[in-house]
RONUZA-449530 format. One line per 3 residues: number of its first residue (from 1); for each residue x, y, z of N, C-alpha, C. Coordinates in Angstrom, 3 decimals. Layout:
N
NUM	X Y Z X Y Z X Y Z ~ ...
//
This chain:
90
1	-21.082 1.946 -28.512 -19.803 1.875 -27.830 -18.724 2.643 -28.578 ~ -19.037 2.964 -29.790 -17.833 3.632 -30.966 -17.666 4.874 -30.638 ~ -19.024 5.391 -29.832 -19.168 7.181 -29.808 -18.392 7.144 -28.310
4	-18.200 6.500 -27.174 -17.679 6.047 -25.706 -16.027 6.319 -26.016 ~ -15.716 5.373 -27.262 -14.112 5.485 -27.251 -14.214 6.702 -28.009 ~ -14.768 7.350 -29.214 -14.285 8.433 -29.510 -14.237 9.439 -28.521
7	-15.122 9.514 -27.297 -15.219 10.945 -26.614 -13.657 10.660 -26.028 ~ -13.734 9.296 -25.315 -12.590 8.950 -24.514 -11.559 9.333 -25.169 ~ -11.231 9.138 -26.581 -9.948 9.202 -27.238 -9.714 11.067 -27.099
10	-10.783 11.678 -27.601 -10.724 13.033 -27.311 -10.270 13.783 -26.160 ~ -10.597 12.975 -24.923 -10.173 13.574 -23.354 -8.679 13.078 -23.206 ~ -8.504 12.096 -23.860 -7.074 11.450 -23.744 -5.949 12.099 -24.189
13	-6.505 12.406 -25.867 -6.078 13.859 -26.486 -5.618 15.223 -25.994 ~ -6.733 15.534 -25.009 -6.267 16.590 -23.916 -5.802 16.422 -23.354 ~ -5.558 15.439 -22.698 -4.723 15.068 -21.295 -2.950 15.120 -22.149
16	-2.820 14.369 -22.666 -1.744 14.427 -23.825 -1.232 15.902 -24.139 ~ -2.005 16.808 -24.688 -1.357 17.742 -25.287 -1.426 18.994 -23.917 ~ -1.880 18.822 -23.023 -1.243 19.718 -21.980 -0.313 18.997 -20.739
19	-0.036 17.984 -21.181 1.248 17.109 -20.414 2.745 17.071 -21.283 ~ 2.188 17.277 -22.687 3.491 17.567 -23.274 3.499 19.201 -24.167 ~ 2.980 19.770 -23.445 3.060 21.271 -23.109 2.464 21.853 -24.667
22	1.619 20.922 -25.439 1.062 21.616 -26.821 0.003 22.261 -26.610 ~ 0.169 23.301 -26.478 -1.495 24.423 -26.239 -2.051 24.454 -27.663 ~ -1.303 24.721 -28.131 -1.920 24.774 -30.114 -3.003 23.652 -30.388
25	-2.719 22.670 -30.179 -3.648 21.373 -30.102 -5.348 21.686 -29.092 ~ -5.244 22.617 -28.197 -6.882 22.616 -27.690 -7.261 23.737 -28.707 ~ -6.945 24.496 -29.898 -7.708 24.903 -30.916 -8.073 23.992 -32.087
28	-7.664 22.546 -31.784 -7.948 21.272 -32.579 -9.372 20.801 -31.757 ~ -9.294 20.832 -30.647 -10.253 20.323 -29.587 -11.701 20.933 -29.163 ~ -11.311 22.202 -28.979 -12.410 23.284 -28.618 -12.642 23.893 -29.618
31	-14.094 24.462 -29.751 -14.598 25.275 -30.571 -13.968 26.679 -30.198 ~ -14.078 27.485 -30.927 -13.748 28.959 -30.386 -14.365 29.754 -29.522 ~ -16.014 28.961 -29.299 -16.750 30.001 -28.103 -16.911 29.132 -26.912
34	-16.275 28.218 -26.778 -15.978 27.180 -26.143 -16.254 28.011 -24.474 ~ -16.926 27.334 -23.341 -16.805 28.251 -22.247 -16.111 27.060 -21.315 ~ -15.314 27.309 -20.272 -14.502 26.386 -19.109 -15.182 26.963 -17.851
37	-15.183 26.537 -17.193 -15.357 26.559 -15.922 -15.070 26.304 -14.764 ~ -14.248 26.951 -14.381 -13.287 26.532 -12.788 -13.771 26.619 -11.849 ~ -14.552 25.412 -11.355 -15.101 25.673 -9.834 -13.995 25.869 -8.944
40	-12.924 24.998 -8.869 -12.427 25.476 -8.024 -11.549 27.062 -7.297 ~ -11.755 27.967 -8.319 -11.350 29.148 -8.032 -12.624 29.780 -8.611 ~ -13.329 29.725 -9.614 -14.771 30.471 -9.502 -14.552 31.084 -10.977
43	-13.212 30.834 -11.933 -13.316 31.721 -12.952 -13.727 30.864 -14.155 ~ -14.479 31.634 -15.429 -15.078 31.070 -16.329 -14.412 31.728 -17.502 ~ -13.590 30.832 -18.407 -13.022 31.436 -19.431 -13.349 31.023 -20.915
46	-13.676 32.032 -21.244 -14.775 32.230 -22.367 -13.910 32.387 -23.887 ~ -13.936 31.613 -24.775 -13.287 31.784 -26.273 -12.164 31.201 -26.419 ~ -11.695 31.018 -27.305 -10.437 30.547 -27.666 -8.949 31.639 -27.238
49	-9.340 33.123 -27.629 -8.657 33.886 -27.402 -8.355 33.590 -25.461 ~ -9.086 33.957 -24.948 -8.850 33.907 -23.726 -8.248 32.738 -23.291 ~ -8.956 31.200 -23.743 -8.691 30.046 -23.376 -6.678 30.512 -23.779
52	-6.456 30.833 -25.021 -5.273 30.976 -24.876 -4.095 31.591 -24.113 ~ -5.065 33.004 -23.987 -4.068 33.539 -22.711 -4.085 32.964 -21.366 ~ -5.169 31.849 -21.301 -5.210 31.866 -19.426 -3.882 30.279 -19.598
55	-3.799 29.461 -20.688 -2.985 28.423 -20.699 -1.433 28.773 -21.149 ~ -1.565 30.106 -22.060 -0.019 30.537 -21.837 0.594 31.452 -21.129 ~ -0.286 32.041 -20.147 0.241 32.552 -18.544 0.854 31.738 -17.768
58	0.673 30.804 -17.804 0.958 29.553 -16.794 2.693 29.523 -16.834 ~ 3.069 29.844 -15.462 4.745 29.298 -15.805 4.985 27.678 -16.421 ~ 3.961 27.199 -15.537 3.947 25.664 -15.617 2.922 25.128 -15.807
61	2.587 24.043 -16.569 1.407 23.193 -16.959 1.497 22.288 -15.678 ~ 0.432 21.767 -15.065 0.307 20.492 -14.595 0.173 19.198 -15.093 ~ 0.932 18.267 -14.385 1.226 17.218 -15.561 -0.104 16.392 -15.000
64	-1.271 15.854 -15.900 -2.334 14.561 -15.254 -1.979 13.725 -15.656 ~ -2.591 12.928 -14.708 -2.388 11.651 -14.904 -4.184 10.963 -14.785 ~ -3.911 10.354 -16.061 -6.065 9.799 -15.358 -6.329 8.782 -14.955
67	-6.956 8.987 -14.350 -7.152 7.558 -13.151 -8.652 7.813 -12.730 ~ -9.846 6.884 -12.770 -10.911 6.906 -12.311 -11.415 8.015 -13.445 ~ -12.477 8.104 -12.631 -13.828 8.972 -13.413 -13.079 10.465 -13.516
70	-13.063 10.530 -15.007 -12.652 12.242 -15.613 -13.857 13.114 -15.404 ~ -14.565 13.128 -15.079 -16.062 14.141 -15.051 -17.170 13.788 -16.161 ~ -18.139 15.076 -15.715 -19.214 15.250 -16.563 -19.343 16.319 -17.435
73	-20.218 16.348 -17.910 -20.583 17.453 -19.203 -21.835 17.457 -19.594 ~ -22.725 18.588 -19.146 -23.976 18.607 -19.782 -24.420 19.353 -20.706 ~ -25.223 18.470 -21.859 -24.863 19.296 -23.415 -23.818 19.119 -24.161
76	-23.874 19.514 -25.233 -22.217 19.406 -25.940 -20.577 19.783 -25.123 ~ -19.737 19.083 -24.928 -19.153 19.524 -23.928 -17.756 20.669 -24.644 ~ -18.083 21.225 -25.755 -17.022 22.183 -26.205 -15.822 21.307 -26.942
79	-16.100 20.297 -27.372 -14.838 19.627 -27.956 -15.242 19.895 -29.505 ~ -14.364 19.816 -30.389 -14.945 20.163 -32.105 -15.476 19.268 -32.597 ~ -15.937 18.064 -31.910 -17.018 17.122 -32.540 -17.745 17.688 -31.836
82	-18.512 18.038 -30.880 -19.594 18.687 -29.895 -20.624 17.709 -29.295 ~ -19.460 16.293 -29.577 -20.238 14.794 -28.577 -20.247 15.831 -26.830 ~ -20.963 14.355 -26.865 -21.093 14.878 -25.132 -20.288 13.570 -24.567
85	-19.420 13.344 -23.366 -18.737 12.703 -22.643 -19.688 12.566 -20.865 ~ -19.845 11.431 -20.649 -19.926 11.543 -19.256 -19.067 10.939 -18.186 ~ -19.378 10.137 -17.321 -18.378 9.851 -16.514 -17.842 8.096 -17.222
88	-16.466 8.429 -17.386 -15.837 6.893 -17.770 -14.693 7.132 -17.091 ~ -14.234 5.689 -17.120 -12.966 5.022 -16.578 -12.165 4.767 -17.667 ~ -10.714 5.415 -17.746 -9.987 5.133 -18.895 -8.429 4.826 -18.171
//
């Protein structure tokens, strides 16, 4: 149950530092070859470098809020512990 709250504390972490607009903090989070994946527009952004330009293009961050199931992850899911997270309620 210790490894459940750490992933959780980690996604919480994210949710946190792109609601109060700290991008610097997902090079605390992600590895540097870290890959994302946007189904919903189809683009896949690859590295830290990039991860940085595609989050400081943004005029605006979206603020989340979490509620219900945050997703899945198969394999290490790119966070700098390289736990894997699946679906929880936080």
């Amino acid at each position: 149950m210790a490894e459940t709250s750490a992933n959780e504390n980690v996604v919480k972490r994210l949710i946190a530092c792109i609601n109060d607009r700290r991008i610097e903090v997902l090079d605390e989070l992600f590895h540097d070859d870290a890959v994302m994946h946007w189904p919903q527009s189809g683009e896949v952004v690859r590295g830290a470098e990039n991860r940085r330009g595609i989050y400081n293009a943004f005029p605006q961050l979206p603020t989340i809020t979490a509620s219900g199931t945050i997703g899945t992850a198969v394999g290490a899911n790119g966070c700098a512990d390289s736990t894997h997270w699946v679906n929880r309620r936080l």
